[in-house]
C-alpha positions in Angstrom: -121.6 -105.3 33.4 -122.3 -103.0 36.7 -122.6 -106.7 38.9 -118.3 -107.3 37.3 -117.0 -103.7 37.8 -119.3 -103.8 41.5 -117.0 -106.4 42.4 -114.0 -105.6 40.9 -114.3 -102.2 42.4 -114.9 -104.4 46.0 -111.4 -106.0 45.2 -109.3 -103.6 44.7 -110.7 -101.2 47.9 -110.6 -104.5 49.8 -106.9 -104.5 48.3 -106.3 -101.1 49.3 -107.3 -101.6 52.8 -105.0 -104.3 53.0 -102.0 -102.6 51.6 -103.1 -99.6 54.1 -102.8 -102.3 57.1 -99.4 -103.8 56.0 -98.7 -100.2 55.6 -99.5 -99.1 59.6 -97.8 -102.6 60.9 -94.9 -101.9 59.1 -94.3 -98.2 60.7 -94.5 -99.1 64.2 -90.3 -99.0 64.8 -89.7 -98.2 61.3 -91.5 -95.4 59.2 -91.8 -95.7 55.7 -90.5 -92.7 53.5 -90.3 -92.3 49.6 -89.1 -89.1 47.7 -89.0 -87.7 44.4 -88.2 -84.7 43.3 -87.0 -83.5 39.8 -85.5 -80.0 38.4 -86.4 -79.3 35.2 -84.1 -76.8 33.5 -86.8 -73.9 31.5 -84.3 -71.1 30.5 -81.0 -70.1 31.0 -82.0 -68.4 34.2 -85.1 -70.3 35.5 -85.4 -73.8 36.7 -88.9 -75.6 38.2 -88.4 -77.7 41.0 -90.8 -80.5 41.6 -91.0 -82.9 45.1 -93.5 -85.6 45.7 -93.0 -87.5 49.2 -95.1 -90.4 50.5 -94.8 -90.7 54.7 -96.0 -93.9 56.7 -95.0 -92.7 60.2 -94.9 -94.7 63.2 -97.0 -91.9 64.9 -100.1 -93.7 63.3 -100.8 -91.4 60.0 -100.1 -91.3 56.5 -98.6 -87.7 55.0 -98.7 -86.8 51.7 -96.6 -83.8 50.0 -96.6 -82.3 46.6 -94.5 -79.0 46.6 -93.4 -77.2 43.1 -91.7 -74.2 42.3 -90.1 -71.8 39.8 -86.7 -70.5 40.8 -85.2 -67.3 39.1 -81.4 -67.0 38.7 -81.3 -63.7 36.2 -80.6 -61.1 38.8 -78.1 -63.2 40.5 -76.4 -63.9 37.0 -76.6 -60.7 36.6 -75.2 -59.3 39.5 -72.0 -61.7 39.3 -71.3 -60.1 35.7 -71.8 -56.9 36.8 -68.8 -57.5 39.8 -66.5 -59.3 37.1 -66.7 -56.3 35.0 -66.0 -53.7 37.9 -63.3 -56.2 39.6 -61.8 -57.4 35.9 -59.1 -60.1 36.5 -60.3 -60.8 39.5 -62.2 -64.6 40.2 -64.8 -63.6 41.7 -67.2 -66.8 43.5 -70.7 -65.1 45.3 -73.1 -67.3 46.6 -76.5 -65.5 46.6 -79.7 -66.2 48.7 -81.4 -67.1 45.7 -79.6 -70.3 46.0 -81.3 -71.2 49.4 -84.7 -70.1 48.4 -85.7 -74.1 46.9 -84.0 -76.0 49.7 -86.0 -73.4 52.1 -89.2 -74.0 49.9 -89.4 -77.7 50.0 -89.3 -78.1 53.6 -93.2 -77.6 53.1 -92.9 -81.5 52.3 -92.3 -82.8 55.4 -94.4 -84.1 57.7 -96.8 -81.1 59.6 -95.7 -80.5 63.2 -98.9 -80.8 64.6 -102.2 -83.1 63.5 -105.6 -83.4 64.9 -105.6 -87.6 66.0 -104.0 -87.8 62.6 -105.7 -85.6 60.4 -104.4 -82.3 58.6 -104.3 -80.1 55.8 -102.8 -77.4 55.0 -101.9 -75.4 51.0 -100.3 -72.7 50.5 -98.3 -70.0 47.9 -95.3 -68.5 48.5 -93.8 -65.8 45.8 -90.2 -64.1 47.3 -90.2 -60.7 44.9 -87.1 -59.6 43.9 -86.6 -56.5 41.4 -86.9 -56.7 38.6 -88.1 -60.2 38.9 -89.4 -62.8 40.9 -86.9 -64.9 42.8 -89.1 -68.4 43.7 -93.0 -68.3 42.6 -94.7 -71.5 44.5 -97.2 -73.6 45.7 -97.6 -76.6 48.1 -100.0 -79.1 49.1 -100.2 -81.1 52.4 -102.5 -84.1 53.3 -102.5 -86.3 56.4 -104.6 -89.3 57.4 -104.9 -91.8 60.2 -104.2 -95.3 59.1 -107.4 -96.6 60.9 -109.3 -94.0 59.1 -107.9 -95.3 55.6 -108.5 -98.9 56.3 -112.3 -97.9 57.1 -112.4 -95.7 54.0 -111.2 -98.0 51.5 -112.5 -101.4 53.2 -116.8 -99.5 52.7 -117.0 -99.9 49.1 -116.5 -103.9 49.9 -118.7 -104.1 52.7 -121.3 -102.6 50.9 -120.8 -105.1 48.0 -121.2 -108.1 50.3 -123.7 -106.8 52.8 -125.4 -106.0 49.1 -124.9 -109.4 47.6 -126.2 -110.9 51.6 -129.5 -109.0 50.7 -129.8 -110.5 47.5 -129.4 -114.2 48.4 -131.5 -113.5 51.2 -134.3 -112.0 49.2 -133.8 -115.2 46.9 -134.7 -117.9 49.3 -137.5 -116.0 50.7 -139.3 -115.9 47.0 -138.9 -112.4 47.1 -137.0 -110.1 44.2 -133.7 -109.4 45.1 -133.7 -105.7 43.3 -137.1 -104.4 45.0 -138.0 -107.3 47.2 -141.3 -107.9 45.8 -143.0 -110.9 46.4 -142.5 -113.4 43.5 -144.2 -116.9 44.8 -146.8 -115.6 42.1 -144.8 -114.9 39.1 -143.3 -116.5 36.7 -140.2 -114.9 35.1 -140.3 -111.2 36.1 -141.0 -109.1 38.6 -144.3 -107.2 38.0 -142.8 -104.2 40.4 -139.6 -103.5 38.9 -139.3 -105.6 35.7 -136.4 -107.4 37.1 -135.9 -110.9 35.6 -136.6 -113.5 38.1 -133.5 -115.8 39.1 -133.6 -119.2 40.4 -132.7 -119.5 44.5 -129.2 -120.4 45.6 -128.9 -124.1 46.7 -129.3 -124.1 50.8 -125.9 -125.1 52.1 
């Protein structure tokens, strides 16, 4: 049971690595960018923003974003009522700051300005007070890697399967076990070092 999800772990990093690759070839002319973002509505005077973006840039990294905030509208609300009941028959249309605050917020998405050969991080809070609430509470999140660096990082988990599985077949053909590489030429069916059961060696090609 290890030995299958070994290997299928190998696979899918090996996968990964690939992808990763495709990925980097791809940006060179033409960077890769995917958004999402989604308002959820909470009351009738505060909303949470959500935006998730995914960057392959031609620059040779990979940025990833995850910004969320909660946007308070009560003081604006109730500041326009406030003018319609002073200026009555009047329309009255006010645009407040408050409305700029998310569009402001979520520029912590995109890509950092500057990177060390690729890599960054950065987090962060941000909470704009107005009285007697909170205009914008939130928080953001900002990961870049190299591409090179990614290939590397998911191509080792199947590297060390194979050179694993190398050592085994090796250790096979020599007579030796291919857990603890004790000497087996005088045993039968186990190993008297690690209790391993003794398999037979692969055919010589």
């Amino acid at each position: 049971m290890l030995r299958l999800i070994r290997t299928i772990l190998s696979i899918v990093s090996l996968l990964l690595a690939l992808t990763t690759a495709v990925l980097w070839t791809r940006s060179w002319g033409k960077p890769l960018h995917v958004s999402m973002e989604k308002q959820t509505s909470i009351d009738k005077d505060r909303e949470f923003h959500r935006v998730f973006e995914f960057h392959s840039l031609d620059a040779g990294y990979i940025s990833v974003r995850y910004v969320r905030a909660i946007v308070d509208y009560s003081y604006d609300r109730a500041e326009l009522e406030r003018m319609r009941k002073a200026n009555p028959g009047i329309m009255i249309h006010v645009t407040f700051d408050t409305w700029y605050l998310w569009p402001h917020f979520s520029s912590h998405a995109n890509p950092p300005g500057k990177t060390t050969a690729g890599f960054s991080f950065d987090y962060g809070s941000h909470e704009s007070s107005r009285k007697p609430s909170s205009a914008l509470t939130g928080k953001w999140i900002r990961l870049s890697l190299p591409h090179w660096f990614l290939i590397l990082l998911f191509s080792l988990p199947g590297i060390l399967h194979a050179a694993h599985r190398f050592k085994q077949r090796f250790r096979l053909r020599r007579g030796l076990c291919p857990t603890c590489g004790y000497d087996l030429r005088e045993s039968k069916s186990t190993c008297p070092e690690c209790g391993a059961l003794r398999s037979p060696a692969p055919p010589t090609p």
